[in-house]
N, C-alpha and C positions, 0 to 999 in steps of 0.2 A: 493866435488862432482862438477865436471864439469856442467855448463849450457849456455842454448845458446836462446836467447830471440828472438820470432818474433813478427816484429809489422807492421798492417797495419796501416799507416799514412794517414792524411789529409791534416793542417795545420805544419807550419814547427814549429812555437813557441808552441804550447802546444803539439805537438808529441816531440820534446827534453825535457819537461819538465812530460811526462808520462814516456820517457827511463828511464830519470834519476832516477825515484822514483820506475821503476820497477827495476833496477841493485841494487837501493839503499835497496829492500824490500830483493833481492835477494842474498845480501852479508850479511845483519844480520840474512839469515834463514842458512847461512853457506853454499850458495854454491857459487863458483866459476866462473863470467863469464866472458866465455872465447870470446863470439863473438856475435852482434846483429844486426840483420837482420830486415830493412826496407826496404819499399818498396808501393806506392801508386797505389793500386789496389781493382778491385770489390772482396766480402767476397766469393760472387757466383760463381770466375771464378776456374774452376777445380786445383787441386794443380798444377797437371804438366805444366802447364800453367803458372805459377806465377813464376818468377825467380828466387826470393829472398829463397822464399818457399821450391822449390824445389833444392837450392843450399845446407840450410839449413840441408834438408834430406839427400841429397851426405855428406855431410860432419858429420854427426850424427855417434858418437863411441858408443860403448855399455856402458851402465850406466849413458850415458847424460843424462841431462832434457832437454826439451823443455819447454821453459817460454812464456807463452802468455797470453795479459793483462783478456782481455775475449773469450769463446768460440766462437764468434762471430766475433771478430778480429780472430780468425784464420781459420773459417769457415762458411760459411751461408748457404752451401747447403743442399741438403735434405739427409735428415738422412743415407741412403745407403749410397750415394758418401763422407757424410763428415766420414762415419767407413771406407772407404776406406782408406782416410788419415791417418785416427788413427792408422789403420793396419800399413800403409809403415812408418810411426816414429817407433812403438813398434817392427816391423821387423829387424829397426836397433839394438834392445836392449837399445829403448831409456823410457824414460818414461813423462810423459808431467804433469805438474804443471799449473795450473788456478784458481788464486785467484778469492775465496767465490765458485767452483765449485769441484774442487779436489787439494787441498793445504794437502802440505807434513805435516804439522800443524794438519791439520784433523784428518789425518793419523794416527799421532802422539797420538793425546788426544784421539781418539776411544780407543787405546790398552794402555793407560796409561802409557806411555815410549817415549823420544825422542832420547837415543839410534838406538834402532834398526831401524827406520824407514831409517838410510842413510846406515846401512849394506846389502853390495851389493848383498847377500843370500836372504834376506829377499824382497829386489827389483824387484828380480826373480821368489819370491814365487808364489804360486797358488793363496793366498790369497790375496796378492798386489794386482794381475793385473786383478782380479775379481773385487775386491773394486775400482780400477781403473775405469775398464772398466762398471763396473755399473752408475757410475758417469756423465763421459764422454756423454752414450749413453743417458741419461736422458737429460743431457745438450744441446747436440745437436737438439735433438729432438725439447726442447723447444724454443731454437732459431730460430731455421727453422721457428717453426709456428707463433712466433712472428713477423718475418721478412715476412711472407706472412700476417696475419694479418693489419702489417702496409702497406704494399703495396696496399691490398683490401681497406684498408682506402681513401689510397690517390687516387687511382683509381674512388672511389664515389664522394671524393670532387672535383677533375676534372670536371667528368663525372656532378656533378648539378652546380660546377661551370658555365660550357659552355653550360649548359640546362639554367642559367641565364645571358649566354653570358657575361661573367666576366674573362673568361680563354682565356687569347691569346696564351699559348705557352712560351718560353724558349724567353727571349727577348736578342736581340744580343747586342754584346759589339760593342758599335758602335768605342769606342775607338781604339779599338783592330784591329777593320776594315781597318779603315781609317790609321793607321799604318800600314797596310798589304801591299793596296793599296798603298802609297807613296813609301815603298819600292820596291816594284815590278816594279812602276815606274820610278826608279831608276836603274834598271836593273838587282836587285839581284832574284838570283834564288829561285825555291821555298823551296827548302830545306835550304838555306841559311836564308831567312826571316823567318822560322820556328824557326830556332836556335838562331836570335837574338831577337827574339819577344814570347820566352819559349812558345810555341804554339804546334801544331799539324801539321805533312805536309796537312793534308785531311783537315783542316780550312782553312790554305794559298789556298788552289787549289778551295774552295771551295766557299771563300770571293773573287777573281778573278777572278774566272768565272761568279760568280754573276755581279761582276763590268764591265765584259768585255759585256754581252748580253743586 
């Protein structure tokens, strides 16, 4: 059975070392992958937004899986919008796997059989995608409220941070600055210092205009 992995990433060294161990989990559960999809973006941002995401989708055959490390990597919106997604994979005839959430394993030991769970009948059935989709929607649910949870945390430690005037803000990389500046200096443009300084154009124009006023 064909599958096709997506992963939000952060860092470069331990996201090649979470692919490897999800491809690696994914070839001794016997299936097939045939393609993985990274890509360093918010959990919140709409699918169709996401490139990787939504290339992912285009390219989904009927019977694929979608492998994703957690519901969270591949969603953090709220509950509506993240069915939405679920909808446009399973639209494809695809079916989505998440380990400790809905794992074909599961699946497997609920009906006492690892057979049938990759018979492409059975994939299709009323009963998969009910079991599926029971999963799924619990899942999401619970991430969402986690993800806003943590956020109202960090929102209050701000908020009595700078009620003890202990919160400055996001402190600038002065590194990064001061390289911006000498290039610009220099004469390169800002899109050019963007690209050699792996940055943002809206930091170069941003660090520039600060330096020029």
């Amino acid at each position: 059975m064909f599958a096709r992995i997506y992963m939000r990433v952060s860092t470069e060294e331990q996201d090649l070392q979470r692919q490897d161990k999800l491809i690696e989990d994914a070839k001794q559960k016997g299936f097939y992958v045939v393609a993985v999809y990274r890509e360093k973006i918010s959990g919140t941002t709409e699918w169709e937004k996401r490139p990787e995401l939504s290339r992912l989708i285009s390219d989904l055959q009927q019977n694929d899986v979608v492998i994703a490390e957690s519901i969270d990597r591949l969603t953090r919106l709220e509950p509506k919008k993240a069915l939405e997604l679920i909808d446009a994979i399973q639209s494809k005839g695809a079916k989505i796997q998440v380990p400790e959430v809905f794992d074909f394993d599961t699946v497997s030991q609920s009906l006492g059989t690892s057979a049938e769970v990759f018979d492409p009948k059975f994939l299709m059935s009323d009963l998969f995608l009910a079991m599926q989709n029971m999963f799924l929607k619990l899942a999401v649910s619970v991430a969402y409220n986690d993800y806003q949870k943590r956020k109202e945390r960090q929102h209050q430690g701000i908020a009595l941070a700078r009620k003890q005037r202990k919160y400055r803000g996001r402190q600038p990389n002065i590194e990064l600055h001061n390289a911006i500046i000498e290039q610009r200096k220099n004469g390169m443009t800002i899109k050019k210092t963007a690209a050699i300084l792996n940055t943002s154009e809206s930091t170069v124009l941003r660090v520039w205009r600060k330096y020029k006023t």
